[in-house]
N, C-alpha and C positions, 0 to 999 in steps of 0.2 A: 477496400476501405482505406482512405489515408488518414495519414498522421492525426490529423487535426479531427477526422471524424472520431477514430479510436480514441481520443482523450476527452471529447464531445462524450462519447457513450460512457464513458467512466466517471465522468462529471455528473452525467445525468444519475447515474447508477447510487451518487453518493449525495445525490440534490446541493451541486454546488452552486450558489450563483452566478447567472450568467454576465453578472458586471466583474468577475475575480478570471473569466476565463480566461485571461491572456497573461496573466500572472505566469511567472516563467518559474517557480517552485510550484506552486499546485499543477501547475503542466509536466512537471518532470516526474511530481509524485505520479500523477493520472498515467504516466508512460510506463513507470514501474508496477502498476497495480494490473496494467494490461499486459505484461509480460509475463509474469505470474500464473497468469489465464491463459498466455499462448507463447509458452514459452519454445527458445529453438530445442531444434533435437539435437542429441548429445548430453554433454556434459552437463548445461543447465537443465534440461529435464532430468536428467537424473540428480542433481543436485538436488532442485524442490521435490523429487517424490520421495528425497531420502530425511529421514530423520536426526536431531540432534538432541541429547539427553543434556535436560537443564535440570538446574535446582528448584526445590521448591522456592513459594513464597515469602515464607516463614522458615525458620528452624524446625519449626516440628515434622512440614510436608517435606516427605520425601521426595526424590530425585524422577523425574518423568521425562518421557520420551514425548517429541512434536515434530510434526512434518514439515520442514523448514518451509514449506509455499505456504503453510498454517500462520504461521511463526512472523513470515516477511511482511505477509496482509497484515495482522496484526500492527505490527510495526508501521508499514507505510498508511492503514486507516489514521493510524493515532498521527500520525505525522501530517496528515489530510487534515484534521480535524483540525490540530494545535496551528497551523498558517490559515484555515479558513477562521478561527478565532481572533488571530491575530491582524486578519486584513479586516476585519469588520470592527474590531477595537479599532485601529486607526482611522475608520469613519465616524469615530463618535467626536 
């Protein structure tokens, strides 16, 4: 599989439109969100299967343990979603 298909599948995976596909921040996020899925061996595997204790959301929740590849998707969806928001507001 190359480059351009792995961010192709991750594109498709997140229904991105195919007019943003060459967008070089939604291609960088799509390269991070597929590395997470297949990451090298070593240290980065072992990094995402390990966890990081964060705080709650509030003061009242306590303090919780998340599996950093948990953690990163989170992060890189929302980061996916906030530039496909942003390229389709600037087609208005």
């Amino acid at each position: 599989m190359t480059a351009s298909d792995t961010i192709t599948a991750v594109f498709d995976r997140h229904d991105v439109p195919a007019r943003f596909g060459q967008d070089p921040e939604l291609r960088a996020i799509a390269y991070s969100l597929h590395r997470l899925e297949n990451p090298a061996e070593g240290p980065e595997a072992r990094f995402y299967a390990a966890s990081s204790l964060l705080s709650g959301d509030t003061p009242e929740e306590g303090e919780y343990f998340m599996e950093n590849r948990a953690l990163l998707k989170e992060i890189h969806t929302d980061q996916l979603s906030q530039r496909l928001a942003a390229l389709e507001e600037l087609e208005d």
